[in-house]
C-alpha positions in Angstrom: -88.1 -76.5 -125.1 -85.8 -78.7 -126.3 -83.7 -78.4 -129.6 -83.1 -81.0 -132.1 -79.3 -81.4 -131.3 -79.9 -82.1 -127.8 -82.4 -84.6 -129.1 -79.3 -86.4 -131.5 -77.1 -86.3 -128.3 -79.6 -87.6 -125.9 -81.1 -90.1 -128.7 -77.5 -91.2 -129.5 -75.6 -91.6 -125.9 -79.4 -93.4 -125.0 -78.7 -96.5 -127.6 -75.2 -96.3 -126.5 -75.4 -96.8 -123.0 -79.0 -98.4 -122.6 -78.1 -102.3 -122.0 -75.2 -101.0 -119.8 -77.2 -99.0 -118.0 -80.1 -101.6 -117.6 -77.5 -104.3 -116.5 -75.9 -101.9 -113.5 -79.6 -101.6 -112.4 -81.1 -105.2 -112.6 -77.8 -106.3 -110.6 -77.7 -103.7 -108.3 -81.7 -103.1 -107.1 -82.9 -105.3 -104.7 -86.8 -104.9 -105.9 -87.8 -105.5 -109.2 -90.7 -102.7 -109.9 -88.4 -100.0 -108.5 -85.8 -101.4 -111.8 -88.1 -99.1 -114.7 -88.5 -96.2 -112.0 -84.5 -96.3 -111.4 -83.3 -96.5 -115.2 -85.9 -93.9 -115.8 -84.6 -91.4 -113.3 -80.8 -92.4 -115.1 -82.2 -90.8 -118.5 -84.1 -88.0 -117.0 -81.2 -86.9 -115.3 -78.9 -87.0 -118.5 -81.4 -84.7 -120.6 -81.3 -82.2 -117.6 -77.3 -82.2 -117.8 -77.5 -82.1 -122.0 -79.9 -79.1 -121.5 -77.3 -77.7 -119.7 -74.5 -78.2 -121.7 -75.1 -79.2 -125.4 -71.2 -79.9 -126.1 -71.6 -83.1 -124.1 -69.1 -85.9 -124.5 -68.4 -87.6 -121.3 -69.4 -90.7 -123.0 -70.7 -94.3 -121.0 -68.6 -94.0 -118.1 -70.2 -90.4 -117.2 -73.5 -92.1 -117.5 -72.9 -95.5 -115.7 -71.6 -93.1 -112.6 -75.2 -91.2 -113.0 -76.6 -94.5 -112.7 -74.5 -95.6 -110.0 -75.8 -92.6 -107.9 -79.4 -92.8 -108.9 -79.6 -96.5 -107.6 -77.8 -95.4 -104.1 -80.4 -92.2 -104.2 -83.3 -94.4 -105.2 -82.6 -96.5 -101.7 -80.8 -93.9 -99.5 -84.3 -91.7 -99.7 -86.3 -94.7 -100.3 -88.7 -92.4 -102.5 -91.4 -94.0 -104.1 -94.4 -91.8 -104.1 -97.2 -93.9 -106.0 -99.9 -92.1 -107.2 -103.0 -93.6 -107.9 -105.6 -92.2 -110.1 -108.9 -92.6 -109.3 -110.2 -92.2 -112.9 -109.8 -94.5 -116.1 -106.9 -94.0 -118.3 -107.3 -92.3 -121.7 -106.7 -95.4 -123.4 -110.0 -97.1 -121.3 -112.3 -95.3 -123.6 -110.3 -96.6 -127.2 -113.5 -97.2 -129.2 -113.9 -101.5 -130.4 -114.4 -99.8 -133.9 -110.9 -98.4 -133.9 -109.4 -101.8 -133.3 -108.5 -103.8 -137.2 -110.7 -106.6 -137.7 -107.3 -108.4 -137.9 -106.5 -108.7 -134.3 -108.2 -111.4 -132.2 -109.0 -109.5 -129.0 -109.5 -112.8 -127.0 -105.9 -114.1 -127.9 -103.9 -110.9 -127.3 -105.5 -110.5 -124.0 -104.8 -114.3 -122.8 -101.3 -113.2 -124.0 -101.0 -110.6 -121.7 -102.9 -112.3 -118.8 -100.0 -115.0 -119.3 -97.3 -112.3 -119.4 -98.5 -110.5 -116.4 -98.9 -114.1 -114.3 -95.1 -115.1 -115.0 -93.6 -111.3 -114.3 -95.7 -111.6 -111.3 -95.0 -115.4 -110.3 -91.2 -114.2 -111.0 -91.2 -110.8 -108.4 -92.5 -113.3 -105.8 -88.8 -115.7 -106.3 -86.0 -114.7 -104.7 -84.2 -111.5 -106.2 -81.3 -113.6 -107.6 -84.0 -115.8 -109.9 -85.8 -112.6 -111.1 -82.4 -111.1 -112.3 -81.6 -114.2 -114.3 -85.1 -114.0 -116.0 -85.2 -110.4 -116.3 -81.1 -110.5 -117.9 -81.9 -113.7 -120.2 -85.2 -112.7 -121.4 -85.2 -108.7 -121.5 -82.1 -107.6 -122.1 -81.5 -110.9 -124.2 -78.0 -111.3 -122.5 -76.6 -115.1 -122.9 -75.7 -117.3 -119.4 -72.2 -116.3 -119.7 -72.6 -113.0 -119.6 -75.0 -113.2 -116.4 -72.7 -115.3 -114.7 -70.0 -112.8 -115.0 -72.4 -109.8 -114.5 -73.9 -111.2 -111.4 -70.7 -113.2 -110.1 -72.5 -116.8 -110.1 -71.5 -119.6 -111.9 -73.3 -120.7 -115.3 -74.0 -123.7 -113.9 -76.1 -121.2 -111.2 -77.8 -119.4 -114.0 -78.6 -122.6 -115.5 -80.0 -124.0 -112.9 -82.1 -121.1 -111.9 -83.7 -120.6 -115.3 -84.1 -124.5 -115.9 -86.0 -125.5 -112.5 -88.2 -122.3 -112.7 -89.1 -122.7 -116.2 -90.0 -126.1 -115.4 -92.2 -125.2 -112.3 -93.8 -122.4 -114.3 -94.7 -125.2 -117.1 -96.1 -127.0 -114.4 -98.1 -124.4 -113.2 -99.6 -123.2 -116.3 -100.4 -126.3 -117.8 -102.7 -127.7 -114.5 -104.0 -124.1 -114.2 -102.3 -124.2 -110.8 -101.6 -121.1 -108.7 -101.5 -121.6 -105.2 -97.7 -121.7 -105.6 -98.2 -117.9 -107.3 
């Protein structure tokens, strides 16, 4: 069990270090579906340590170094055990009476559908295009700050995010996807 000061700690050094954290791992993992896996094995690792030790206060550089070694143990091992259930997820059986009246079903779902095409169109780029999109757009960091974090020039990032957001427009609006 875990007390509620360990929580704080863990809830407080979390929103802290977060986009730091998420930064070192977009530019330093070389597959984008290992990047969730990666930052989640960061935090997992830090609420072992405060378990340990509730006087932690090591601060960001103590958890950028347990992200540093989770990335190189992430590769080194090359662990990535997928497990695949063969039954439905709880949330299969959410009953269309439960759902407000409010929320148009067929729009939310084209929503996603669109979502999961680009995320997917975007993991079949090259690594350097994904990390652009996946700074920019999710962890809403401006071009400067990409160009610096992933030594290119803004021009680079520019260029990346312009010419792909042009193809995807291109793509979606002639319902296109042989280029997916």
């Amino acid at each position: 069990m875990i007390d509620q000061e360990t929580l704080n700690t863990f809830d407080k050094l979390y929103k802290e270090s977060y986009p730091n954290v998420l930064k070192y791992v977009v530019c330093h993992c070389s597959n984008a579906e290992d990047i969730k896996d990666i930052v989640q094995n960061v935090y997992l690792e830090l609420l072992k340590i405060l378990q340990k030790d509730n006087l932690f206060h090591k601060g960001n550089a103590y958890i950028m170094g347990i992200a540093k070694n989770k990335v190189n143990e992430y590769y080194r091992f090359n662990y990535k055990a997928k497990i695949v259930s063969l039954f439905s997820k709880k949330e299969d059986f959410i009953l269309l009476d439960s759902i407000p009246d409010s929320i148009d079903l067929q729009e939310e779902f084209i929503k996603e559908e669109d979502l999961k095409f680009i995320w997917d169109f975007l993991k079949k780029k090259k690594v350097m295009i994904f990390k652009v999109f996946y700074l920019y757009y999710y962890a809403d960091m401006s071009i400067k700050d990409i160009s610096i974090e992933l030594n290119i020039s803004e021009s680079n990032v520019k260029h990346y995010l312009y010419r792909t957001l042009k193809e995807l427009n291109s793509i979606m609006k002639n319902g296109d996807d042989k280029n997916v």
